[in-house]
C-alpha positions in Angstrom: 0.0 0.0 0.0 2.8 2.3 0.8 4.2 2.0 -2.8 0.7 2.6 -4.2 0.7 5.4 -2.3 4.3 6.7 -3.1 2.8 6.3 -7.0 -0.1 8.3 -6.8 1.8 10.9 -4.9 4.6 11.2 -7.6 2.0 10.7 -10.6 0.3 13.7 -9.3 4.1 16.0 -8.3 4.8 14.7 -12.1 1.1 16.2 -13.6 1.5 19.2 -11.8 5.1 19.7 -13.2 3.6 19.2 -17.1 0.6 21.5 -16.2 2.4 24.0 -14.6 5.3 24.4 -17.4 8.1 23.2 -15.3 9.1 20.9 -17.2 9.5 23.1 -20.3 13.2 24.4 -20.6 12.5 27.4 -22.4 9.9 28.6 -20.3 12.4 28.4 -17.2 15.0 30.3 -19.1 12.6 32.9 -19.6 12.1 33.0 -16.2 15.3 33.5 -15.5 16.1 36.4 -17.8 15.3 39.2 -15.4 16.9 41.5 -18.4 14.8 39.9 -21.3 11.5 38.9 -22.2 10.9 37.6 -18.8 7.9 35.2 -17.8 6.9 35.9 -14.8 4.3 33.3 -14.7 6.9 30.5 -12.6 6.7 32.6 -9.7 2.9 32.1 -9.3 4.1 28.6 -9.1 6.6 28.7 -6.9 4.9 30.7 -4.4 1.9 28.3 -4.6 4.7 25.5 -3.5 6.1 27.4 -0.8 2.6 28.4 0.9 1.6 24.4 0.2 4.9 23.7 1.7 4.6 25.7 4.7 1.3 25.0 5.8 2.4 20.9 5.3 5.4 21.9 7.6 3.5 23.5 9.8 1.6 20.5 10.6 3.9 17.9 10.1 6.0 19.4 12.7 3.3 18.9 15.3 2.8 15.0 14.4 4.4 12.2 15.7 3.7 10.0 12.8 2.8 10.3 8.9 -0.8 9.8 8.0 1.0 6.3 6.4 1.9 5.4 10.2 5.7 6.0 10.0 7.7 8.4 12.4 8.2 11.9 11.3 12.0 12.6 10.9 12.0 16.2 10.2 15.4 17.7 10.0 16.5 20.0 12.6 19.2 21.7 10.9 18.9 25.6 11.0 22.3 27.0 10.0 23.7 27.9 6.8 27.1 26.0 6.2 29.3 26.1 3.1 28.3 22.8 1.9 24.4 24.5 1.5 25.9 27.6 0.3 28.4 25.8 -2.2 25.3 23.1 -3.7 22.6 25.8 -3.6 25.0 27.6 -6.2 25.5 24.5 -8.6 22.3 23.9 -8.5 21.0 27.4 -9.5 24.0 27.6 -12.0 23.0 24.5 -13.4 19.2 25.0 -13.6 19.9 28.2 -15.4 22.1 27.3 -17.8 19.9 23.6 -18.8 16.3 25.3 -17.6 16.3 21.6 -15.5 15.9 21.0 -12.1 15.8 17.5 -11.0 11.8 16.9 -10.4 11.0 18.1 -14.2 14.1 16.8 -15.4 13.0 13.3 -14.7 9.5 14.0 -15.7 10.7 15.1 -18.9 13.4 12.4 -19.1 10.8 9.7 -18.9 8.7 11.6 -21.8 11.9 10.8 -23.8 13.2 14.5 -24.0 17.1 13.7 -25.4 18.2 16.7 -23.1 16.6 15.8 -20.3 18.2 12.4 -20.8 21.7 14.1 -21.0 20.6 16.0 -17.9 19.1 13.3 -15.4 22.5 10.8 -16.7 24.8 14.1 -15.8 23.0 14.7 -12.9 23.1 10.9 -11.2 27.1 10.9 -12.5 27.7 13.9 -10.0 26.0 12.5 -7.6 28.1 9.3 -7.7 31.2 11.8 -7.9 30.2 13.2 -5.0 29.3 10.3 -2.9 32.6 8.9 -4.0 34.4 12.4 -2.5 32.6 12.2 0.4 33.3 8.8 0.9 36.9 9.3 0.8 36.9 12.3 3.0 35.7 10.5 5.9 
């Protein structure tokens, strides 16, 4: 049931990526070009994730368990360090300049979009180069 569950839950995240143009490179980059023909229509999306977001926080953080039964594990962290500061800049870099973030990118990927491909195999291979860093670091 919990797999059923995890389905519907991403089938619906994925819908709501295709609906809302997320998964659309071009309309991202517009997005991003504050000095161009920008598109402001991505931040009526994104503010409609964060309020979602919040009020699910909000409430989450006063539960001891999911709705599923499990144990919340909410993360306590609350300081900015340079491994935060350092991905949060790759990741912006990197959604500007493909228009992907991961969420769409796999969306996309499993429509068959070759870039999104390209992205979602460069995107798992620095993830592996990274777990392989920090693997060696420790």
């Amino acid at each position: 049931m919990l797999n059923f569950n995890a389905f519907l839950v991403g089938l619906l995240f994925g819908l709501g990526l295709i609906i809302s143009g997320m998964t659309d490179p071009s309309k991202i980059i517009a997005f991003l070009d504050l000095a161009g023909a920008w598109d402001p229509s991505l931040a009526f999306v994104m503010g409609g994730a964060i309020l979602v977001g919040a009020i699910a926080f909000s409430i989450a953080k006063k539960r001891q368990r999911s709705l599923l039964g499990a144990p919340m594990r909410l993360s306590s962290a609350n300081e900015l360090d340079k491994g935060l500061l350092i991905g949060s800049l790759v990741f912006g870099i990197g959604w500007g300049l493909s228009g992907f973030c991961p969420g769409p990118a796999v969306v996309s990927a499993a429509a068959g979009q070759p870039k999104a491909l390209i992205f979602v195999a460069s995107m798992l291979a620095g993830m592996a180069l990274y777990s392989m860093i920090e693997r060696r670091g420790k």
